[in-house]
mmCIF file of the N, C-alpha and C atoms, coordinates in Angstrom:
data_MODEL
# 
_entry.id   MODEL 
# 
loop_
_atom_site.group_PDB 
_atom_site.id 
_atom_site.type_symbol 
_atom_site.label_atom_id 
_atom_site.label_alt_id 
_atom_site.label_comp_id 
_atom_site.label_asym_id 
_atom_site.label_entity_id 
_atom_site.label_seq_id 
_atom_site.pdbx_PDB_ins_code 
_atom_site.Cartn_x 
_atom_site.Cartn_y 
_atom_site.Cartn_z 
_atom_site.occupancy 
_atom_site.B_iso_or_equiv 
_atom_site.pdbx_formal_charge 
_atom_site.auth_seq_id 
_atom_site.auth_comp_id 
_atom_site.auth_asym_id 
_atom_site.auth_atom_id 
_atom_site.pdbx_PDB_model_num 
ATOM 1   N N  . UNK A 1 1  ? 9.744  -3.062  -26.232 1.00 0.00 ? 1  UNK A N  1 
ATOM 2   C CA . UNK A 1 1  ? 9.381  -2.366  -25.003 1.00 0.00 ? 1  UNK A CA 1 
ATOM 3   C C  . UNK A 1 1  ? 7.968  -2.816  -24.601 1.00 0.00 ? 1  UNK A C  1 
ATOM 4   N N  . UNK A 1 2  ? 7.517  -3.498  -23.399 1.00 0.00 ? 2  UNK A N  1 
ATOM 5   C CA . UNK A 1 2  ? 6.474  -3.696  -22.834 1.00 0.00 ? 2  UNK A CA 1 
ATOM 6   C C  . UNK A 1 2  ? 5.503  -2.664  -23.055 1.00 0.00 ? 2  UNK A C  1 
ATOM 7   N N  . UNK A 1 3  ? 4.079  -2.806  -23.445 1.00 0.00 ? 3  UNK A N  1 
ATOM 8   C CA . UNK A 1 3  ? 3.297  -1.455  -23.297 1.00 0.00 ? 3  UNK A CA 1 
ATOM 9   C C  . UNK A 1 3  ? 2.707  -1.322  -21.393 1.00 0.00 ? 3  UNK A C  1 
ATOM 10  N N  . UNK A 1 4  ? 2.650  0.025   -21.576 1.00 0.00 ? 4  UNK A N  1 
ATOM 11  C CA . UNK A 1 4  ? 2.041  0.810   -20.080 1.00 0.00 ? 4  UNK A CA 1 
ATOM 12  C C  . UNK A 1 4  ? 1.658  -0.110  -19.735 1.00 0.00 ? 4  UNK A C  1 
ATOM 13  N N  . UNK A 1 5  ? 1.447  0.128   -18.028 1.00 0.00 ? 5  UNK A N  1 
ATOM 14  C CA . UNK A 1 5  ? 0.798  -0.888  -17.249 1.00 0.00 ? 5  UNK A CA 1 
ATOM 15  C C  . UNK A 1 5  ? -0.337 0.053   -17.021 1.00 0.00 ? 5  UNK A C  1 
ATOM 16  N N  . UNK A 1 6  ? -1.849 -0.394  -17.696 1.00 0.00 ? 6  UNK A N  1 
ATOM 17  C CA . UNK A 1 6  ? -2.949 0.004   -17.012 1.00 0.00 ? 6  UNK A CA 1 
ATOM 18  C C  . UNK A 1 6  ? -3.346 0.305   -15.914 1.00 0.00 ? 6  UNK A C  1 
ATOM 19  N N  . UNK A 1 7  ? -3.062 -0.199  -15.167 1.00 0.00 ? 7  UNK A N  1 
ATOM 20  C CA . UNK A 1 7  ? -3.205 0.074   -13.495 1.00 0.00 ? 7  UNK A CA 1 
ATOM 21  C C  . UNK A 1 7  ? -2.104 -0.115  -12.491 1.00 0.00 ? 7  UNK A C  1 
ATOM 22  N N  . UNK A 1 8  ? -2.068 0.796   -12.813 1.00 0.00 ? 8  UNK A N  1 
ATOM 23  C CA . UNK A 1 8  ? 0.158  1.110   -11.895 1.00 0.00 ? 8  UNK A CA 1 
ATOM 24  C C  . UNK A 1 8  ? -1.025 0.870   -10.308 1.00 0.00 ? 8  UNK A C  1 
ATOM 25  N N  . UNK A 1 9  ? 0.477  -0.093  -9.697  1.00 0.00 ? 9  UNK A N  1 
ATOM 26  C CA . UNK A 1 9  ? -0.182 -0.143  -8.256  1.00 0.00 ? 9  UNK A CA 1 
ATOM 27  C C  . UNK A 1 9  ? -0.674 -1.183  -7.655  1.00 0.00 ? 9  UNK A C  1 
ATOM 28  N N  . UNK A 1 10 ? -1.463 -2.201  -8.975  1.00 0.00 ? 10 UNK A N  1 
ATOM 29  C CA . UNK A 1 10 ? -1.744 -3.249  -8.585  1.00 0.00 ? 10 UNK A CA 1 
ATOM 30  C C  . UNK A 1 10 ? -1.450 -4.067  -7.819  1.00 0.00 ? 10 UNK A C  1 
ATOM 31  N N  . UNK A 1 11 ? 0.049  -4.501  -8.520  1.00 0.00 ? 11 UNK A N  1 
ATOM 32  C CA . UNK A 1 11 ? 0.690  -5.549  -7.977  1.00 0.00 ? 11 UNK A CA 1 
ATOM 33  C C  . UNK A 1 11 ? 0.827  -5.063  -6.387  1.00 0.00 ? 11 UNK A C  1 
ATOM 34  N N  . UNK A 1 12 ? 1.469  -4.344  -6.158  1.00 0.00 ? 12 UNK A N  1 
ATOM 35  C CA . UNK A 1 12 ? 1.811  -3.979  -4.701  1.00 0.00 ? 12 UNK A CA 1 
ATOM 36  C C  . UNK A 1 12 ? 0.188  -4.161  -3.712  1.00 0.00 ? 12 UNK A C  1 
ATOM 37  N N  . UNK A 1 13 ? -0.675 -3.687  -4.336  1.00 0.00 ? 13 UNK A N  1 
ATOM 38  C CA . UNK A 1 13 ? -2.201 -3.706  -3.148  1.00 0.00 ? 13 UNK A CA 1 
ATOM 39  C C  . UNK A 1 13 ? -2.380 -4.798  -3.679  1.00 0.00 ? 13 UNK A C  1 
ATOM 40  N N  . UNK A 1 14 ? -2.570 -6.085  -4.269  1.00 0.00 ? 14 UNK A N  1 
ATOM 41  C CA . UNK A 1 14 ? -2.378 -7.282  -4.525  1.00 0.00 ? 14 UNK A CA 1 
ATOM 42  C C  . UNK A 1 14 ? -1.807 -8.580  -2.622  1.00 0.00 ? 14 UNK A C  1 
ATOM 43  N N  . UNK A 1 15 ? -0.390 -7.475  -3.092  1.00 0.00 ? 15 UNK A N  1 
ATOM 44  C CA . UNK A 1 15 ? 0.590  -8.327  -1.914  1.00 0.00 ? 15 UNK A CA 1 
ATOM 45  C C  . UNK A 1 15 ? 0.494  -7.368  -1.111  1.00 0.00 ? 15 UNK A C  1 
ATOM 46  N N  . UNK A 1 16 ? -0.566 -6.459  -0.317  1.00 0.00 ? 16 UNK A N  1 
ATOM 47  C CA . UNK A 1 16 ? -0.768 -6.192  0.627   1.00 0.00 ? 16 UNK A CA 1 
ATOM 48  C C  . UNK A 1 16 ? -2.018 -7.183  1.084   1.00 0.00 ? 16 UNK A C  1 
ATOM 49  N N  . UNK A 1 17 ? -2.996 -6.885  0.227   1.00 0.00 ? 17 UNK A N  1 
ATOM 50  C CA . UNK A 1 17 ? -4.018 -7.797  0.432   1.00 0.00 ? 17 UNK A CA 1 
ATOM 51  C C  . UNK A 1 17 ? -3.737 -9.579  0.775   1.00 0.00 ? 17 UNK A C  1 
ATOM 52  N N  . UNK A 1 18 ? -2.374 -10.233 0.132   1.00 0.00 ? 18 UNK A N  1 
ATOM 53  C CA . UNK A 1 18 ? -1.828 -11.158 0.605   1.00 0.00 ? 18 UNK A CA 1 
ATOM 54  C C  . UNK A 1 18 ? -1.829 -11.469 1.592   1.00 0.00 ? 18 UNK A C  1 
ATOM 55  N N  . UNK A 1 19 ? -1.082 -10.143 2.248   1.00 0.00 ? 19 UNK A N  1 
ATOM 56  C CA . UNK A 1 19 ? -0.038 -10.572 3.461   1.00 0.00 ? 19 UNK A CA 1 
ATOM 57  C C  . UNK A 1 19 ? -1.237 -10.051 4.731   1.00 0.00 ? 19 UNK A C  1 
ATOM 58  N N  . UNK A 1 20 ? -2.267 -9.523  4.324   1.00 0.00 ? 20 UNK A N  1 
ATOM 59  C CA . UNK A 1 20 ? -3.598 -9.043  5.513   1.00 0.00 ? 20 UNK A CA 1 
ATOM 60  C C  . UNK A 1 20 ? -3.751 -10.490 5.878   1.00 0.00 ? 20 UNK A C  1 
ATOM 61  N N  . UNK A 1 21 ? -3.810 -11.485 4.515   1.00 0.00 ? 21 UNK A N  1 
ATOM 62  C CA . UNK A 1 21 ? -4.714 -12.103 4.666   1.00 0.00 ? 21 UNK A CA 1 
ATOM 63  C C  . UNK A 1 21 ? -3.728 -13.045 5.399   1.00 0.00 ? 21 UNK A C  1 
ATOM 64  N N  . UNK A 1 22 ? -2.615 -13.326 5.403   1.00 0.00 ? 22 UNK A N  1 
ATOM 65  C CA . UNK A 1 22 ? -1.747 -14.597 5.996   1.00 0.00 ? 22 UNK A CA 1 
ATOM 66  C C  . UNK A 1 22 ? -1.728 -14.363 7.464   1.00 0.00 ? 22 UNK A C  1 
ATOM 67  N N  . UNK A 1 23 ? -1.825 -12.639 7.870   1.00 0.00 ? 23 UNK A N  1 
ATOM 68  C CA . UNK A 1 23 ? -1.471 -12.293 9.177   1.00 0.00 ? 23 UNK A CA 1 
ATOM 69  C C  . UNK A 1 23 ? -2.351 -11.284 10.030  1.00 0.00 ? 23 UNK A C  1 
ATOM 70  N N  . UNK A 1 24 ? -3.817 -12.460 9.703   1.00 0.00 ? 24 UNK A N  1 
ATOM 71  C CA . UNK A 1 24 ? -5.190 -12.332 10.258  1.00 0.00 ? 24 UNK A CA 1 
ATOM 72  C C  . UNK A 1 24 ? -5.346 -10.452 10.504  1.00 0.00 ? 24 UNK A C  1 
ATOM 73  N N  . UNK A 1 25 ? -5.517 -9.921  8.814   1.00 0.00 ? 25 UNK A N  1 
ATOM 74  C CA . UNK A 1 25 ? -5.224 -8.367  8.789   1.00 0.00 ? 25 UNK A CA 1 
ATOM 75  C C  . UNK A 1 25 ? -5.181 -7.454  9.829   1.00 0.00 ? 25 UNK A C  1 
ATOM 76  N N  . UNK A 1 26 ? -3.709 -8.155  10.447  1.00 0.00 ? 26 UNK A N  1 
ATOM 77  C CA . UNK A 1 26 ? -3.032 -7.239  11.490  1.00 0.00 ? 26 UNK A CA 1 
ATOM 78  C C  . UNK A 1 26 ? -2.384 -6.081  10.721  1.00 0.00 ? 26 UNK A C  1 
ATOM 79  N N  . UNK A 1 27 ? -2.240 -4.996  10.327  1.00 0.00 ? 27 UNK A N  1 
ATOM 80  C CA . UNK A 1 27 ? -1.774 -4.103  9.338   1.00 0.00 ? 27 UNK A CA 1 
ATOM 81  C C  . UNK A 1 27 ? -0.262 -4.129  9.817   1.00 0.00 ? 27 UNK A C  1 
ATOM 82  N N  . UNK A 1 28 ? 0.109  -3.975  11.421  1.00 0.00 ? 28 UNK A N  1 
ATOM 83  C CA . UNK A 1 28 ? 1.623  -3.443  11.825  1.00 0.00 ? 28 UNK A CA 1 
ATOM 84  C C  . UNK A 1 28 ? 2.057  -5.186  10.960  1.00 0.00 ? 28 UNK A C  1 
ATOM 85  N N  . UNK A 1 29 ? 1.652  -6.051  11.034  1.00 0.00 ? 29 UNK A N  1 
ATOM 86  C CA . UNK A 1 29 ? 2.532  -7.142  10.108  1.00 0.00 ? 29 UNK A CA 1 
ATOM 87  C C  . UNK A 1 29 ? 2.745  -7.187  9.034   1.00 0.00 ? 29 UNK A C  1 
ATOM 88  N N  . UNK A 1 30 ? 2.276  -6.510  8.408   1.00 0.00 ? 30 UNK A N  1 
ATOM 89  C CA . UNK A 1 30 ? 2.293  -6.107  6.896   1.00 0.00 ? 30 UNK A CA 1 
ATOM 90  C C  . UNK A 1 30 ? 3.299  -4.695  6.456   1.00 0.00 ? 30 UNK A C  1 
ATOM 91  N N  . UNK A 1 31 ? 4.147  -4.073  7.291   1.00 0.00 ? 31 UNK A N  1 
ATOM 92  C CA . UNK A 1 31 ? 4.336  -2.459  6.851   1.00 0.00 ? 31 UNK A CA 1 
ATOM 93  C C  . UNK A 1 31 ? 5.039  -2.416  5.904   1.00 0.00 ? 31 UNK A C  1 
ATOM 94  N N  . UNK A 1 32 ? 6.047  -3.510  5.443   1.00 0.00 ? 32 UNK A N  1 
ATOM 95  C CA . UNK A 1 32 ? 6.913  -3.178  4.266   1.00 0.00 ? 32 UNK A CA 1 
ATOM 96  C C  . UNK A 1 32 ? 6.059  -3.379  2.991   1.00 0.00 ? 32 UNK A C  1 
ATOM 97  N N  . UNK A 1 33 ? 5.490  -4.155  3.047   1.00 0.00 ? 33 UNK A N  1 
ATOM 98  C CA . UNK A 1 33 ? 4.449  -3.957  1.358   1.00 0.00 ? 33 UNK A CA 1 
ATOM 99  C C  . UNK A 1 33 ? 3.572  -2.745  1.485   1.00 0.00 ? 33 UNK A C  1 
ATOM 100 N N  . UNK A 1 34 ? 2.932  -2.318  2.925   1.00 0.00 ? 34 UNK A N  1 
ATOM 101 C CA . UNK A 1 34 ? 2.195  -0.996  2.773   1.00 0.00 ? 34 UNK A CA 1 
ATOM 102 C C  . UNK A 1 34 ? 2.945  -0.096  2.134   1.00 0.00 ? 34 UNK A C  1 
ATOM 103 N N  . UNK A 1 35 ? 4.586  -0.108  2.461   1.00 0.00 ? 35 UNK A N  1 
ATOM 104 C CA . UNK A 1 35 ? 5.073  1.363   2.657   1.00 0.00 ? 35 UNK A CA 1 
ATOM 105 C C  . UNK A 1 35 ? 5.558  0.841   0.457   1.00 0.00 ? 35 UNK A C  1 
ATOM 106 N N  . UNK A 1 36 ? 5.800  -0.343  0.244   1.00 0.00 ? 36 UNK A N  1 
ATOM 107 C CA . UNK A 1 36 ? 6.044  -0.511  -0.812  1.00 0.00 ? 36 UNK A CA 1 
ATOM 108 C C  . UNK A 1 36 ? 4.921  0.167   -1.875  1.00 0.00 ? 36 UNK A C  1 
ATOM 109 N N  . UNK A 1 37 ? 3.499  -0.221  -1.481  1.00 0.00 ? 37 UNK A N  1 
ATOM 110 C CA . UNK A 1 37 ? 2.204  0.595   -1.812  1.00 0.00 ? 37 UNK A CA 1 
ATOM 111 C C  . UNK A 1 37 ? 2.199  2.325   -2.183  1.00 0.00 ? 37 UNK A C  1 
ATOM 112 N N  . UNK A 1 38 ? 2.687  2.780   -0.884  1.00 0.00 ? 38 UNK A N  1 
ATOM 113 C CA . UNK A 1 38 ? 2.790  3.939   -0.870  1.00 0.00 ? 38 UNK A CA 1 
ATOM 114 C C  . UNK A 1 38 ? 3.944  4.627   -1.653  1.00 0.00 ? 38 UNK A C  1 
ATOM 115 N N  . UNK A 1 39 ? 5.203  3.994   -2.013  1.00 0.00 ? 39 UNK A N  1 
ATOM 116 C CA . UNK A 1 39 ? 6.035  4.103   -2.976  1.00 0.00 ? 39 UNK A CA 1 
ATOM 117 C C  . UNK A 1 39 ? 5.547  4.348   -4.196  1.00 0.00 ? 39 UNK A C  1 
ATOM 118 N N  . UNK A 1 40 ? 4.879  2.943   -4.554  1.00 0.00 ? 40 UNK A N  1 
ATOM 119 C CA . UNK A 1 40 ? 4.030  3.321   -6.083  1.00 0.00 ? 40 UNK A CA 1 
ATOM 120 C C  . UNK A 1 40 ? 3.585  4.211   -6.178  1.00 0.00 ? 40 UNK A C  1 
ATOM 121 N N  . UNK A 1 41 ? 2.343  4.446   -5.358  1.00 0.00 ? 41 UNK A N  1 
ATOM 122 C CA . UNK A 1 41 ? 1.478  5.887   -5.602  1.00 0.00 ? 41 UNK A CA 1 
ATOM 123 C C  . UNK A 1 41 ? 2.029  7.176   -5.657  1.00 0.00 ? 41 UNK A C  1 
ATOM 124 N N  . UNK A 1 42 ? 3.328  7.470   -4.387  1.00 0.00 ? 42 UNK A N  1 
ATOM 125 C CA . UNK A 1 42 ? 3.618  8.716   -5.084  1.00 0.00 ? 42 UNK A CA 1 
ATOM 126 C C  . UNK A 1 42 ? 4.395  8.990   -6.582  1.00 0.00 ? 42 UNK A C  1 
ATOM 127 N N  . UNK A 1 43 ? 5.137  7.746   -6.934  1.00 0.00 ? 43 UNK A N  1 
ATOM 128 C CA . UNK A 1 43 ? 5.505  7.390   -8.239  1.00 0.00 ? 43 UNK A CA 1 
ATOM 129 C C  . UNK A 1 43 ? 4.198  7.712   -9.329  1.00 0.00 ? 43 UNK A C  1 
ATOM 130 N N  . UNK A 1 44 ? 3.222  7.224   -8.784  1.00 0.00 ? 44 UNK A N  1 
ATOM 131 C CA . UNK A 1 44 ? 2.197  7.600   -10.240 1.00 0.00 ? 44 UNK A CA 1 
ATOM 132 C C  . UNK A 1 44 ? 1.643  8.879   -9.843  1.00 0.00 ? 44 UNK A C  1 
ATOM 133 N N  . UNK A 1 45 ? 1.393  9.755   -8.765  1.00 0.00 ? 45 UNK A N  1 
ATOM 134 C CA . UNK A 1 45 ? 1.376  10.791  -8.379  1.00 0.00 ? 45 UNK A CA 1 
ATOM 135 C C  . UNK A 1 45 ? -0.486 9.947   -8.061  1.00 0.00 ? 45 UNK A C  1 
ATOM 136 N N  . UNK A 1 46 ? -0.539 9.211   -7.014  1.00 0.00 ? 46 UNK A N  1 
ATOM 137 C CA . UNK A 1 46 ? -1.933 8.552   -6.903  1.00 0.00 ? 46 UNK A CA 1 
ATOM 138 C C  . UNK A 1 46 ? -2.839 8.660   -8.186  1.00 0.00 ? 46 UNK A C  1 
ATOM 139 N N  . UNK A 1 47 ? -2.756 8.238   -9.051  1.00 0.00 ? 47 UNK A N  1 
ATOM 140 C CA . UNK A 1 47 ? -3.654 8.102   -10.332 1.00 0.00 ? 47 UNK A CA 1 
ATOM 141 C C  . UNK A 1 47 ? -3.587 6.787   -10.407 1.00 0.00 ? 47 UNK A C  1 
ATOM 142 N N  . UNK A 1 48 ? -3.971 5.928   -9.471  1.00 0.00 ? 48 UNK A N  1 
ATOM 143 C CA . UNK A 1 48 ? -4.249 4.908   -9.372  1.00 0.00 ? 48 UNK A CA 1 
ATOM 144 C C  . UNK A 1 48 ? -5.464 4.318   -8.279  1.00 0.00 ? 48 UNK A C  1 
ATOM 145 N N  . UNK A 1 49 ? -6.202 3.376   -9.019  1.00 0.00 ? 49 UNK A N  1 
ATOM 146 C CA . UNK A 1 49 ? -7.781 3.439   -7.648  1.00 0.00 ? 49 UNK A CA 1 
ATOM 147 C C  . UNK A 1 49 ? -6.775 2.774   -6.738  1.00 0.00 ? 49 UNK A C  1 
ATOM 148 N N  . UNK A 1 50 ? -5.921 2.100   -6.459  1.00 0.00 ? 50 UNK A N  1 
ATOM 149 C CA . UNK A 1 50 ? -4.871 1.520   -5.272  1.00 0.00 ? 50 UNK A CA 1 
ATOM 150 C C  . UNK A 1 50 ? -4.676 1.958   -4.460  1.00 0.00 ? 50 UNK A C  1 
ATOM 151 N N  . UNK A 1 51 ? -4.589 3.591   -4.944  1.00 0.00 ? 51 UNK A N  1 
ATOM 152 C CA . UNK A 1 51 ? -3.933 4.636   -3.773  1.00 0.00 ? 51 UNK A CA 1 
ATOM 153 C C  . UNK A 1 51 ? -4.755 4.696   -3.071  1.00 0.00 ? 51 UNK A C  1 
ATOM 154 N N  . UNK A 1 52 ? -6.153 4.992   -3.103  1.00 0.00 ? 52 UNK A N  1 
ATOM 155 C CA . UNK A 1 52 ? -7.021 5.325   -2.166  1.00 0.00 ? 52 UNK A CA 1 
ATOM 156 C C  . UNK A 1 52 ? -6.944 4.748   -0.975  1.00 0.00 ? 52 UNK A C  1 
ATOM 157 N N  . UNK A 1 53 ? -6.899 4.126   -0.582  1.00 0.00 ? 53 UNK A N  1 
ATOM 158 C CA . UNK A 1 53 ? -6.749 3.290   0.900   1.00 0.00 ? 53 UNK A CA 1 
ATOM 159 C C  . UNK A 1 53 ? -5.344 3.320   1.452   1.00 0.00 ? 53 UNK A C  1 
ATOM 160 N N  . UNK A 1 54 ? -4.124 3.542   0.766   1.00 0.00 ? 54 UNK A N  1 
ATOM 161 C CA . UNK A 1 54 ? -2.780 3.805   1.251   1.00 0.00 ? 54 UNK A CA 1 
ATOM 162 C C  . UNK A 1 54 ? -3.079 4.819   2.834   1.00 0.00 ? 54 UNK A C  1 
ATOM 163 N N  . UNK A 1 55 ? -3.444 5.737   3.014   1.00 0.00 ? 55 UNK A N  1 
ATOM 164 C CA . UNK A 1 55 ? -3.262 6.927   3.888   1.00 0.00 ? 55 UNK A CA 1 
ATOM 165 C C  . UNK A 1 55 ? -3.920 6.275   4.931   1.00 0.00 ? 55 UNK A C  1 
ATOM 166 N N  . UNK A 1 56 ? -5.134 5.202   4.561   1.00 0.00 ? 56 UNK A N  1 
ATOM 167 C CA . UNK A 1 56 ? -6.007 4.623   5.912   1.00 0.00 ? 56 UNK A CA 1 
ATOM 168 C C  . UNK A 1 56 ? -4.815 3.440   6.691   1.00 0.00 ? 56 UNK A C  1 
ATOM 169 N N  . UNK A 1 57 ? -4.722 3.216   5.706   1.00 0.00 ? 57 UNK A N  1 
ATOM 170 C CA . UNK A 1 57 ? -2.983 1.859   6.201   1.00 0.00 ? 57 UNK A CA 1 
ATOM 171 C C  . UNK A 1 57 ? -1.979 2.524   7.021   1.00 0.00 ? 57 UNK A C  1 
ATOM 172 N N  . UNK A 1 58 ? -1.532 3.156   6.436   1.00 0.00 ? 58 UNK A N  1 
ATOM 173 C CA . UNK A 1 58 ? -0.338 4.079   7.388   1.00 0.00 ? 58 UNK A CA 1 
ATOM 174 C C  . UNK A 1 58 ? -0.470 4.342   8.352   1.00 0.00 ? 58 UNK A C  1 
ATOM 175 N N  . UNK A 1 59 ? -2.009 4.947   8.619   1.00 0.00 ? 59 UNK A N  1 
ATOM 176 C CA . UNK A 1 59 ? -2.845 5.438   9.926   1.00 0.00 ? 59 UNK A CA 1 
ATOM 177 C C  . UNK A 1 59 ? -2.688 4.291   10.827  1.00 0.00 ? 59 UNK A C  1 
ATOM 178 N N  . UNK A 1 60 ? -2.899 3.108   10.512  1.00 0.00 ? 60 UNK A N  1 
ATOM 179 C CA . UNK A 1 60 ? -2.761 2.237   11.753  1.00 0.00 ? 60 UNK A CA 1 
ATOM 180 C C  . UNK A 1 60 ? -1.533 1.549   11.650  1.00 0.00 ? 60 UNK A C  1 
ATOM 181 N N  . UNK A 1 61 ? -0.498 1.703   10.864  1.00 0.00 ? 61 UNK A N  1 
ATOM 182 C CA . UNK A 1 61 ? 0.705  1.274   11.315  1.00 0.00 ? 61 UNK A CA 1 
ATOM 183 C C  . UNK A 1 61 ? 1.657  2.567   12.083  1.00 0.00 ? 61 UNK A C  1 
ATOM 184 N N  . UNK A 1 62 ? 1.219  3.300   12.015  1.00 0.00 ? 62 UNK A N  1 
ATOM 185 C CA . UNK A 1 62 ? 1.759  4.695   12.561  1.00 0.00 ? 62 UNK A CA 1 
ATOM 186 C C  . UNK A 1 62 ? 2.193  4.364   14.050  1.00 0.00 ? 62 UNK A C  1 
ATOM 187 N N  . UNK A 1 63 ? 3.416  3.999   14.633  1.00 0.00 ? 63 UNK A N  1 
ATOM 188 C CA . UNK A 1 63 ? 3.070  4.032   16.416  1.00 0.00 ? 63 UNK A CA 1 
ATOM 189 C C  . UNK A 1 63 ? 2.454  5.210   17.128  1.00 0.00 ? 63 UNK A C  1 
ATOM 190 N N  . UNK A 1 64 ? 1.648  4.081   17.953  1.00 0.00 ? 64 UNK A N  1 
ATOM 191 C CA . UNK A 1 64 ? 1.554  5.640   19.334  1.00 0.00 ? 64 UNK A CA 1 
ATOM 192 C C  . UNK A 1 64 ? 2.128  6.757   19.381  1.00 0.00 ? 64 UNK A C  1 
ATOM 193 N N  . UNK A 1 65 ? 1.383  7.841   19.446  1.00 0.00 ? 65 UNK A N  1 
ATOM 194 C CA . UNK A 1 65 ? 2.391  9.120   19.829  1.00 0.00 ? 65 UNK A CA 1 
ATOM 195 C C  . UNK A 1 65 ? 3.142  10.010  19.006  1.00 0.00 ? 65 UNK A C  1 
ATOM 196 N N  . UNK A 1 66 ? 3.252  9.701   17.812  1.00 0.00 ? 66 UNK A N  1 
ATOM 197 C CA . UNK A 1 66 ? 3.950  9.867   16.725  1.00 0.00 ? 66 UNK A CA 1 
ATOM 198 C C  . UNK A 1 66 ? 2.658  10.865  15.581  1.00 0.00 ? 66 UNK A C  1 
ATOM 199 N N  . UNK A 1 67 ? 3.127  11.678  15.381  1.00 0.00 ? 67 UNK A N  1 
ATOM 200 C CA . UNK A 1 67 ? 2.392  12.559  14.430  1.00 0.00 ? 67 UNK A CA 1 
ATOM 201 C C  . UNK A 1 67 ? 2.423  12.450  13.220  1.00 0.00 ? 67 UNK A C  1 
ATOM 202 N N  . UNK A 1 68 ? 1.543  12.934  12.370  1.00 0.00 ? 68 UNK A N  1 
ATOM 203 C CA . UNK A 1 68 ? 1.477  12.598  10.618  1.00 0.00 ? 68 UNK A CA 1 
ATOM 204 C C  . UNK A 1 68 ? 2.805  14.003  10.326  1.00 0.00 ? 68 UNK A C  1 
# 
């Protein structure tokens, strides 16, 4: 059995940070690895430094008009 992953989360804010970077960090081009991001974290219940910036991401992929 693999031991724990020290920092659940990584990988995913990894390939967000990727894909900012391929698609001159337009965030709406990126939403499936954000929302993949945000998967993890509620999986680790955010006990990960990764999470922190998830909620600022969402915020600008959120459309117009549309409420939290």
């Amino acid at each position: 059995m693999p031991p724990p992953i020290k920092e659940p989360c990584k990988k995913e804010a990894c390939d967000i940070q990727a894909c900012l970077t391929k698609n001159n960090f337009l965030p709406h081009k990126c939403v499936r690895v954000i929302q993949l991001l945000q998967h993890c974290c509620e999986n680790c219940d955010y006990k990960s430094t990764h999470c922190a910036s998830v909620s600022g991401l969402l915020k600008q992929i959120k459309p117009k008009g549309q409420k939290s």
